[in-house]
BAVEX-986383 format. One line per field, with one value per residue (C-alpha): residue number from 1; x, y, z; residue in one letter. Coordinates in nm, 3 decimals. Example, Ala and Ser with C-alpha at 12.3 -4.5 7.8 and 13.67 -1.06 7.14 Angstrom:
<nodes>
n: c(1 / 2)
east: c(1.230 / 1.367)
north: c(-0.450 / -0.106)
up: c(0.780 / 0.714)
res: c(A / S)
</nodes>
This chain:
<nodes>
n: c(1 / 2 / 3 / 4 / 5 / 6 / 7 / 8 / 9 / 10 / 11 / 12 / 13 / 14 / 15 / 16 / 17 / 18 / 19 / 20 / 21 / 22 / 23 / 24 / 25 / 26 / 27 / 28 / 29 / 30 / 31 / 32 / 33 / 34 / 35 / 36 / 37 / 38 / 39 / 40 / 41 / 42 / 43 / 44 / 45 / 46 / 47 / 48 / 49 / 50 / 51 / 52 / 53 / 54 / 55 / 56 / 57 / 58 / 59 / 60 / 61 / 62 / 63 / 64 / 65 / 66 / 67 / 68 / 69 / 70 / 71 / 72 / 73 / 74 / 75 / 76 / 77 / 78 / 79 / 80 / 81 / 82 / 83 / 84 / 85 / 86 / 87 / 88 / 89 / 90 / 91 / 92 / 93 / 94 / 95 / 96 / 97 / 98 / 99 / 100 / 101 / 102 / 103 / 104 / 105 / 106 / 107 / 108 / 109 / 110 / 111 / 112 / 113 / 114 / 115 / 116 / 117 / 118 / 119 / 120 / 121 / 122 / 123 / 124 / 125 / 126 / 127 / 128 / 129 / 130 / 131 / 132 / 133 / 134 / 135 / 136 / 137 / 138 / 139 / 140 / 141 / 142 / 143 / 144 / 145 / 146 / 147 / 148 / 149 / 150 / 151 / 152 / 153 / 154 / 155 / 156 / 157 / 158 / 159 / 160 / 161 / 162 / 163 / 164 / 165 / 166 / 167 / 168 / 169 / 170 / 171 / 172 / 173 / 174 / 175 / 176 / 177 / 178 / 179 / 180 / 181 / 182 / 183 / 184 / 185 / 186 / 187 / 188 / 189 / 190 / 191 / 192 / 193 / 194 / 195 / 196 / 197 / 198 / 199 / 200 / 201 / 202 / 203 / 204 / 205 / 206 / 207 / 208 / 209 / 210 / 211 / 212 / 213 / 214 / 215 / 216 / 217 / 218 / 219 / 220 / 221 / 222 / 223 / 224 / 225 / 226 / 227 / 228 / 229 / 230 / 231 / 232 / 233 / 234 / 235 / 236 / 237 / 238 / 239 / 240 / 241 / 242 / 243 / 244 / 245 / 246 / 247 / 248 / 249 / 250 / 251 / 252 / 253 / 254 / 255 / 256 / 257 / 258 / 259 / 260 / 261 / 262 / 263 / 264 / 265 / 266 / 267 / 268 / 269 / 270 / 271 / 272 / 273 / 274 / 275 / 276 / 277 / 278 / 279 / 280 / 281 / 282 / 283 / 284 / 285 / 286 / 287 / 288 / 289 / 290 / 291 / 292 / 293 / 294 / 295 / 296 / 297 / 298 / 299 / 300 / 301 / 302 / 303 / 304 / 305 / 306 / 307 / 308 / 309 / 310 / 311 / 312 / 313 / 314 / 315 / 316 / 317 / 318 / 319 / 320 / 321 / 322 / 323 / 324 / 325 / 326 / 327 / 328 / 329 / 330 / 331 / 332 / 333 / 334 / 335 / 336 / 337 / 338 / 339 / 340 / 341 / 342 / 343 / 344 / 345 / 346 / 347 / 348 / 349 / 350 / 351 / 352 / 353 / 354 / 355 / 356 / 357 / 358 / 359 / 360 / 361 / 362 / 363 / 364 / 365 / 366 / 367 / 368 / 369 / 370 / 371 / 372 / 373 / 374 / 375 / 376 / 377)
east: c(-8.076 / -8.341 / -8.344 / -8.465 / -8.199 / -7.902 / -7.998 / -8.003 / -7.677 / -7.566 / -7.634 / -7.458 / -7.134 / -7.171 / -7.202 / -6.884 / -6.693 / -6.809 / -6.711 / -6.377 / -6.306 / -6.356 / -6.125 / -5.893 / -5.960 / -5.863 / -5.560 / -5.476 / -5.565 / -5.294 / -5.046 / -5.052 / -5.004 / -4.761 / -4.570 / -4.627 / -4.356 / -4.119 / -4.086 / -4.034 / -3.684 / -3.578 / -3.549 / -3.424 / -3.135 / -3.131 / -3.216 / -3.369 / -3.792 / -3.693 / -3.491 / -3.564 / -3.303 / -3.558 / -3.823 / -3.755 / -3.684 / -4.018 / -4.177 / -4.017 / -4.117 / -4.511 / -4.506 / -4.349 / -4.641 / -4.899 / -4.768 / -4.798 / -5.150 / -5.269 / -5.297 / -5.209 / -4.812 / -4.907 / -5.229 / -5.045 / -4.806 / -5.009 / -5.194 / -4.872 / -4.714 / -5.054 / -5.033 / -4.700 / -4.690 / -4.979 / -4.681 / -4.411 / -4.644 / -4.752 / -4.377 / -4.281 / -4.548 / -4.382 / -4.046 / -3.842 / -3.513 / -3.405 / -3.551 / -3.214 / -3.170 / -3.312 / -3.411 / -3.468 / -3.665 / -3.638 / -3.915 / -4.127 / -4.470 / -4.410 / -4.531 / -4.202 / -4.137 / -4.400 / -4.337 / -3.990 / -4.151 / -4.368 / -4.134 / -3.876 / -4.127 / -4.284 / -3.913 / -3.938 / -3.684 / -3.745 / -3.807 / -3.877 / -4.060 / -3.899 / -4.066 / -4.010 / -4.284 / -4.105 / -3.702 / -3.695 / -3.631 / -3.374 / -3.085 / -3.245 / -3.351 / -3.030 / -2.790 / -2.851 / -2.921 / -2.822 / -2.945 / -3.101 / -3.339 / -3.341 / -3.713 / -3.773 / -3.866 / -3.563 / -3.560 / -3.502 / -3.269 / -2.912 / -3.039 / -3.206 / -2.845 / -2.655 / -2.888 / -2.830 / -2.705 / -2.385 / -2.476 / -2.310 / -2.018 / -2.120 / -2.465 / -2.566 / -2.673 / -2.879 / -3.136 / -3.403 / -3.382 / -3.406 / -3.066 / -2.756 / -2.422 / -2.509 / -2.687 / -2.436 / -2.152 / -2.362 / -2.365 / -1.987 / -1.928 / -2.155 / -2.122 / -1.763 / -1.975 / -2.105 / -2.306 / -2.508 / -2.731 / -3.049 / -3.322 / -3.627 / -3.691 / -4.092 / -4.341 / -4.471 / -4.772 / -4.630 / -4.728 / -4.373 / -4.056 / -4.001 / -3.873 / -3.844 / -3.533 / -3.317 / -3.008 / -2.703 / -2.455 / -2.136 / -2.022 / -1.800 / -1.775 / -1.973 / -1.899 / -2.080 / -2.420 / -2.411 / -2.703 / -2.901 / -2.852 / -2.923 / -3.277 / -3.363 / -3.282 / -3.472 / -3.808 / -3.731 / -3.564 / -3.269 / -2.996 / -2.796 / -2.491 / -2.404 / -2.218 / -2.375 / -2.260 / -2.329 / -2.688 / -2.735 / -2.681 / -2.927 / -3.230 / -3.186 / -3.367 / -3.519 / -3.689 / -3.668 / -3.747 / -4.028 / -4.192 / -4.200 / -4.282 / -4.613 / -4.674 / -4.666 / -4.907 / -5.151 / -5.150 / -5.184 / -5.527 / -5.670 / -5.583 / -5.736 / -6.014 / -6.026 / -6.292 / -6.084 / -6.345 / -6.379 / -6.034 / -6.056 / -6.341 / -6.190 / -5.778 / -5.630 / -5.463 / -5.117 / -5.260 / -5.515 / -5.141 / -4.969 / -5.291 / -5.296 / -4.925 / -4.984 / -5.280 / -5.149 / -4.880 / -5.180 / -5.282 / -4.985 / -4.743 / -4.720 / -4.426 / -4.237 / -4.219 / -4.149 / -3.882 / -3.756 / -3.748 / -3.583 / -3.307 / -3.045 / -2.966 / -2.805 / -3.167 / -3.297 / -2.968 / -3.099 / -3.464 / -3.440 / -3.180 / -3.499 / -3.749 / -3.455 / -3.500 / -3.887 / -3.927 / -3.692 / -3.853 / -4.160 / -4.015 / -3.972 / -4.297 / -4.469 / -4.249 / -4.356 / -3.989 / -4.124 / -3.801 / -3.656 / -3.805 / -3.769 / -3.409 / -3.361 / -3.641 / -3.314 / -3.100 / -3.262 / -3.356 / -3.028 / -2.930 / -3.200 / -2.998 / -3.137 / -3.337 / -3.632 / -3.719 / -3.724 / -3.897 / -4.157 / -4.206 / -4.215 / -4.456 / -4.711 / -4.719 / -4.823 / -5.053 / -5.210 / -5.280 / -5.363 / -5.627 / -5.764 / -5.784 / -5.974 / -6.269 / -6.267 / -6.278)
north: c(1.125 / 1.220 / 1.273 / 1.620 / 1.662 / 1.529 / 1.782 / 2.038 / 1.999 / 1.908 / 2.269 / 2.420 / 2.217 / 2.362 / 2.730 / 2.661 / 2.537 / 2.885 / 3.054 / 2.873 / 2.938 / 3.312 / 3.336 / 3.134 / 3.429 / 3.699 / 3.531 / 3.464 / 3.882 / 3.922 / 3.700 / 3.866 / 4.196 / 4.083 / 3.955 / 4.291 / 4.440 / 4.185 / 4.239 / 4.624 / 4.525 / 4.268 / 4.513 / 4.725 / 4.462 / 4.394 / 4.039 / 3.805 / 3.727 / 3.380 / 3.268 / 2.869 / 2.781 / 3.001 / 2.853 / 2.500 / 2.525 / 2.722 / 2.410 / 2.162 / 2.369 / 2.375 / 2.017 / 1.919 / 2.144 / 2.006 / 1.629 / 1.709 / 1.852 / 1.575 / 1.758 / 1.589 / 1.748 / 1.717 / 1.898 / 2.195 / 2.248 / 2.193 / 2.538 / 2.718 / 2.636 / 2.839 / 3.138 / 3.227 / 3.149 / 3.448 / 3.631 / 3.610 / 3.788 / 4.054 / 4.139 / 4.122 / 4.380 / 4.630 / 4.518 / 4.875 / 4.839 / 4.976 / 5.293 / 5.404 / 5.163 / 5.213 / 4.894 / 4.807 / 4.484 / 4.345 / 4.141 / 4.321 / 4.253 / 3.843 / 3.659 / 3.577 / 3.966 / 4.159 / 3.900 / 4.085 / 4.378 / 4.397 / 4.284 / 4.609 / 4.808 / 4.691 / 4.700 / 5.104 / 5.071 / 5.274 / 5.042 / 5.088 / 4.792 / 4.737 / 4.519 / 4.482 / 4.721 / 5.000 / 4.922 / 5.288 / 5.385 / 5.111 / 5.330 / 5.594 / 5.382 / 5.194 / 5.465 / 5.547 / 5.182 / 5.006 / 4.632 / 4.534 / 4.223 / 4.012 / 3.850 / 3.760 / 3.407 / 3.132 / 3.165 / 3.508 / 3.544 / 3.601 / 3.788 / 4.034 / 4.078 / 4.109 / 4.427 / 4.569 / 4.917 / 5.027 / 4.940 / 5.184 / 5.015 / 4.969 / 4.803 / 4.426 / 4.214 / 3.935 / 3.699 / 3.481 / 3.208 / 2.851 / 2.781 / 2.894 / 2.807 / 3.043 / 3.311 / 3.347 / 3.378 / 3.636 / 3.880 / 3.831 / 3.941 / 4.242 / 4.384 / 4.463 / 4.518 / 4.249 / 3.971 / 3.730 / 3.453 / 3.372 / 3.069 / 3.123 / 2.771 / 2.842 / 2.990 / 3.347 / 3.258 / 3.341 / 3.560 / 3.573 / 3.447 / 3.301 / 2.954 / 2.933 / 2.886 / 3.128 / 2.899 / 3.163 / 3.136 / 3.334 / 3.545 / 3.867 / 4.106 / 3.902 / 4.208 / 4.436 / 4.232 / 4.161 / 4.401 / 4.216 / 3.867 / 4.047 / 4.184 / 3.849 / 3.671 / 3.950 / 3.853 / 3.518 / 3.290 / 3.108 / 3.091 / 2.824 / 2.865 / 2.643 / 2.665 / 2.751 / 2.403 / 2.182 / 2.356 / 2.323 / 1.918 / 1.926 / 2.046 / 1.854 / 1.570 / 1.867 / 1.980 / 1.843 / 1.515 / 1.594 / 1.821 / 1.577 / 1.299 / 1.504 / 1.618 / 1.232 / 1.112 / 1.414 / 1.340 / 0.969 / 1.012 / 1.227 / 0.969 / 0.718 / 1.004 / 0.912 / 0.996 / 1.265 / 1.345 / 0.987 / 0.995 / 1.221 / 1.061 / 0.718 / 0.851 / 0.801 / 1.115 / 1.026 / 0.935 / 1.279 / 1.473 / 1.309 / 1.408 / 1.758 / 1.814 / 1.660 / 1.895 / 2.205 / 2.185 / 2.208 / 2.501 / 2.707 / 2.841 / 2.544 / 2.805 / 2.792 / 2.364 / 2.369 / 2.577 / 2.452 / 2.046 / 2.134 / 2.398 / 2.173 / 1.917 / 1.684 / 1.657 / 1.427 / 1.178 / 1.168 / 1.155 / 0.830 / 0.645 / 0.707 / 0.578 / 0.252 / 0.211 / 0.197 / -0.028 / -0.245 / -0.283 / -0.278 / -0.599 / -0.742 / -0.763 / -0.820 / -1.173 / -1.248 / -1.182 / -1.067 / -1.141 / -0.916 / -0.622 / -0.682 / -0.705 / -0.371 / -0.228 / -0.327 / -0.161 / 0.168 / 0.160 / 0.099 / 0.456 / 0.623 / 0.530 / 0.751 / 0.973 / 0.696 / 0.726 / 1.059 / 1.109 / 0.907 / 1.088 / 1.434 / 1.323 / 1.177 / 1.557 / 1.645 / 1.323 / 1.435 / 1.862 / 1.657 / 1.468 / 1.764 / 1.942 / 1.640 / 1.662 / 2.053 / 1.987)
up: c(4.856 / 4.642 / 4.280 / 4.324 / 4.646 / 4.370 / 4.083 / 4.386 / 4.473 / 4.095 / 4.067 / 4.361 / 4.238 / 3.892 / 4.043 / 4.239 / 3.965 / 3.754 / 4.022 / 4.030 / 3.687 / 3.749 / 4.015 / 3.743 / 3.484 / 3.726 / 3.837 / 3.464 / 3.402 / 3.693 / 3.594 / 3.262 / 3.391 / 3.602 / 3.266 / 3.127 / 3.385 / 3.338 / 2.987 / 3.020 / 3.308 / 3.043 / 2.762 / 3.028 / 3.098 / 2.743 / 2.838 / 2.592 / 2.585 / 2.581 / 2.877 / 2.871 / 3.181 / 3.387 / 3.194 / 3.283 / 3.614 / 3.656 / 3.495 / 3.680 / 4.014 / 3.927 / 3.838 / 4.188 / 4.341 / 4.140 / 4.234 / 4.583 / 4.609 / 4.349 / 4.032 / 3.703 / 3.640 / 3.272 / 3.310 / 3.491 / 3.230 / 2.910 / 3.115 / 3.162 / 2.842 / 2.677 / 2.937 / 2.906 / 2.510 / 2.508 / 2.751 / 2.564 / 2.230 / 2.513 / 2.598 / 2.250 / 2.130 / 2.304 / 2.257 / 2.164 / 2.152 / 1.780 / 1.750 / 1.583 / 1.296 / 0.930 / 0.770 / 0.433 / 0.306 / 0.001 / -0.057 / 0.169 / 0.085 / 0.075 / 0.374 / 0.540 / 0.438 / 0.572 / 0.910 / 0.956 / 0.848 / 1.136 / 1.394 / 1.338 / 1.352 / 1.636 / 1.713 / 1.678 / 1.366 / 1.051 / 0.791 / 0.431 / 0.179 / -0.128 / -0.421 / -0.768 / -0.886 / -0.711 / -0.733 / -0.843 / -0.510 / -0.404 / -0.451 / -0.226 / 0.023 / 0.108 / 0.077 / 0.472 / 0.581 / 0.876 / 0.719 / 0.443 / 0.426 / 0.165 / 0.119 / -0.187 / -0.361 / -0.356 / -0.740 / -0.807 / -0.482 / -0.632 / -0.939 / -0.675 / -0.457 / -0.759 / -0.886 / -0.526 / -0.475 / -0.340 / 0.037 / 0.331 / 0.456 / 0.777 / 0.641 / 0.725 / 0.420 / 0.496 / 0.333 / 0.442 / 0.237 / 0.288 / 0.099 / 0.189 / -0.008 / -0.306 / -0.208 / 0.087 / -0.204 / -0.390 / -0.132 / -0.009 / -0.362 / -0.350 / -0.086 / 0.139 / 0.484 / 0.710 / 0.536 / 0.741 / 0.599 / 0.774 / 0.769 / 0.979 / 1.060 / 1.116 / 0.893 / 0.847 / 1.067 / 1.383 / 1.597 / 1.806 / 1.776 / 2.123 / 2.123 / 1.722 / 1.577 / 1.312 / 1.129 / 1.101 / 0.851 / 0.912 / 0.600 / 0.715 / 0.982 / 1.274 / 1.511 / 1.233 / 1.256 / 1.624 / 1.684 / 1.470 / 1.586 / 1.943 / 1.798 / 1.673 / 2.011 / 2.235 / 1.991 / 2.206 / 1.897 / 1.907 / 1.676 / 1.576 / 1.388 / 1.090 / 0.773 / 0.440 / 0.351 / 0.665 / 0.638 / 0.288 / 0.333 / 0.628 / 0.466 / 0.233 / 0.496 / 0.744 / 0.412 / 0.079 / 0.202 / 0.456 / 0.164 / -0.077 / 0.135 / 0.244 / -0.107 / -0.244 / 0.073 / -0.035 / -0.378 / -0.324 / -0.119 / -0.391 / -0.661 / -0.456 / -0.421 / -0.036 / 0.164 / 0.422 / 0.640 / 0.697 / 0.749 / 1.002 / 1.200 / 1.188 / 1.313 / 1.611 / 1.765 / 1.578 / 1.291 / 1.287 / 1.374 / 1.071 / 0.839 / 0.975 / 0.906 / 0.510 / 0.485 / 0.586 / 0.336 / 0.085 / 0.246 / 0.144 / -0.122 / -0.361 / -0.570 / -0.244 / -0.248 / -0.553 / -0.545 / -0.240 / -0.383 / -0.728 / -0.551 / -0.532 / -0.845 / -0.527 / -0.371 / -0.666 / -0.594 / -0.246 / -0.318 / -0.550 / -0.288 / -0.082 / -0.365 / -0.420 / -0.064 / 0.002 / -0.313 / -0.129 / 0.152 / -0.011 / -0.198 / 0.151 / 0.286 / -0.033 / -0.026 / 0.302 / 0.462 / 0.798 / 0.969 / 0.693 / 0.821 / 1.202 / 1.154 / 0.913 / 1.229 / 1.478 / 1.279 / 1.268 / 1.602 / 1.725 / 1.472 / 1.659 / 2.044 / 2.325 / 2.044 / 2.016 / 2.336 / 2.351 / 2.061 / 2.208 / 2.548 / 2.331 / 2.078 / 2.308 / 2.491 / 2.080 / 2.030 / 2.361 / 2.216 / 1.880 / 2.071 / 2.220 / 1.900 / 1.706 / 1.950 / 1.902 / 1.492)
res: c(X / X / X / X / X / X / X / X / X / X / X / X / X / X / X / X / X / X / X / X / X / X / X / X / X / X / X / X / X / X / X / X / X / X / X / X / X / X / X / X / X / X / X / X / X / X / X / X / X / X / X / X / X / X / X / X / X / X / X / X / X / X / X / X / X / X / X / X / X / X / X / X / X / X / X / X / X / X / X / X / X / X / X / X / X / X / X / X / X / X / X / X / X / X / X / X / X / X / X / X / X / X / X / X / X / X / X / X / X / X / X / X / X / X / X / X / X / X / X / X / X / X / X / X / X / X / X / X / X / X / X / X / X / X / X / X / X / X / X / X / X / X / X / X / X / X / X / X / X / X / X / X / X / X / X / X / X / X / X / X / X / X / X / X / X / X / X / X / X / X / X / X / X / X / X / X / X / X / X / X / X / X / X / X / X / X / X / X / X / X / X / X / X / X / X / X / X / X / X / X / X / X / X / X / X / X / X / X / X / X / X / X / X / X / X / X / X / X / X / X / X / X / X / X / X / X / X / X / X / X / X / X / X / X / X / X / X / X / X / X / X / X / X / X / X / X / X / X / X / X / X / X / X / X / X / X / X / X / X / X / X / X / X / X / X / X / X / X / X / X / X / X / X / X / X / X / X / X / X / X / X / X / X / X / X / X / X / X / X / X / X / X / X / X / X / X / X / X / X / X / X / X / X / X / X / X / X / X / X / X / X / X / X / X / X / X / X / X / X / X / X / X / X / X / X / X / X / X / X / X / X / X / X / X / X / X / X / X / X / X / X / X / X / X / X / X / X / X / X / X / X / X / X / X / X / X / X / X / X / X / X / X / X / X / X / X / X / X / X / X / X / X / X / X / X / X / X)
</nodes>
């Protein structure tokens, strides 16, 4: 074949392929359409965006196809995991279902505020903002409230409850923040109604809830703020239940320690003024992940890390048992005890069980997006 014959039919290959893809586009339109209807019989069922047994097993069908014909199973999911994450925003846009409640947040104009904010009302609820420049009309505002929303910065969190008005009886009183034990004690004592205290595990960035997870902590009345577990769980989260202790002690690790870990890697690169770009050209896909997540916490609320490190007078006992520890090991390796380390390595690794190697087959679906995403940057 000819060189002239070979770009001939390079070209014929490359119009079939854009035609291909534009067959892909319309199917994707339909699909989404499709998705549409669905989400109008589930609030019609008053089923959940976020079914994941249906979910899986739709998975696990398309990667059985796509083994068959030859396709990359991987491939085929990464694709539908991105389609129906767009779906599940779609459905939840026009997700109606509490056109008769009246909602009050506290805290409103916040991030993780006006996030709630917008998800009633998309919600078809009534909802009224409430910040500290106009408290004036607090009283006024809750006297007819089905919930109020507590939003407002980890510091000022109890003093904000305790200033509350007198709340209907039937109200729900929850917070948002990212401790539990006290502020769940402040409203038990200040309001008689149902209390319920909330963590959004996930930042105010999202576009929909579906597949993130809300942390429940159980103060009164659970029958009383049914309806708005229910609300949360139709936006597609899921909701674990814990108590304001047990949680309190876990986030202590899920949190404190992740935070300050990141925070001590970032500031250690800029004392060592390291070159980050360099960084970035020179990583491998988990190294680029691990430098994305340090980074991002530098792209946020540095009030909110702070607040959420020095909360708890218990996370500094546990922070320097971690500091004792790494100078420890650190000790270790600098005395050449190799066999030190690969023992203490055993150890862990026999604490970790079944979870290693699961960790490992989930992070390398991450490593593989992270990948993707480095040759985009």
């Amino acid at each position: 074949m000819t060189l002239e014959n070979s770009e001939q039919q390079l070209d014929e290959l490359r119009r079939r392929i854009d035609a291909t893809d534009s067959q892909l586009v319309q199917l994707l339109q339909q699909r989404q359409a499709l998705a549409a209807q669905v989400g109008v019989v589930k609030r019609k069922l008053g089923q959940p965006l976020y079914v994941p047994e249906r979910e899986a097993a739709m998975f696990q069908q398309r990667r059985d196809e796509a083994h068959r014909l030859g396709i990359s199973p991987d491939l085929i999911e990464d694709v539908l995991r991105r389609v129906i994450r767009d779906s599940y925003r779609q459905q939840q846009a026009a997700d109606v279902h509490l056109s008769d409640k009246r909602v009050v947040v506290i805290g409103g104009v916040g991030a993780m505020g006006r996030l709630f904010t917008r998800l009633f009302q998309n919600a078809g609820a009534t909802v009224e903002v409430i910040d500290k420049d106009d408290w004036q009309r607090a009283a006024a505002s809750c006297e007819q409230a089905d919930a109020v929303l507590i939003a407002v910065p980890l510091t000022v969190t109890e003093e904000v409850i305790l200033q509350l008005p007198m709340l209907p009886p039937s109200c729900v009183l929850a917070d948002l923040t990212s401790i539990k034990e006290q502020p769940l004690a402040a409203m038990l004592a200040k309001h008689s109604g149902p209390v319920v205290g909330l963590h959004p595990m996930f930042g105010p960035q999202q576009v929909t809830l579906a597949k993130q997870l809300v942390v429940a902590c159980h103060g009164r009345d659970e029958a009383g703020y049914q309806w708005l577990l229910q609300a949360i769980e139709y936006w597609g989260a899921r909701i674990k239940f814990i108590s304001a202790a047990a949680h309190d002690q876990a986030m202590s690790f899920v949190q404190v320690l992740r935070h300050l870990s990141s925070f001590v890697y970032g500031a250690h690169l800029a004392q060592e003024q390291v070159d980050v770009q360099q960084l970035v050209e020179l990583s491998s896909p988990i190294y680029h992940l691990e430098l994305m997540m340090v980074g991002r916490l530098f792209a946020q609320d540095a009030h909110l890390y702070a607040d959420i490190i020095a909360a708890n007078p218990h996370h500094f006992k546990m922070l320097r048992r971690y500091v004792t520890l790494y100078d420890e090991l650190l000790e270790e390796l600098e005395q050449g005890n190799k066999q030190g380390f690969i023992e203490r390595f055993a150890e862990v690794r026999k604490y970790f069980g079944e979870f290693a190697q699961k960790f490992l087959v989930e992070s390398q679906r991450l490593l593989n997006v992270a990948g993707d995403a480095k040759q985009l940057s």
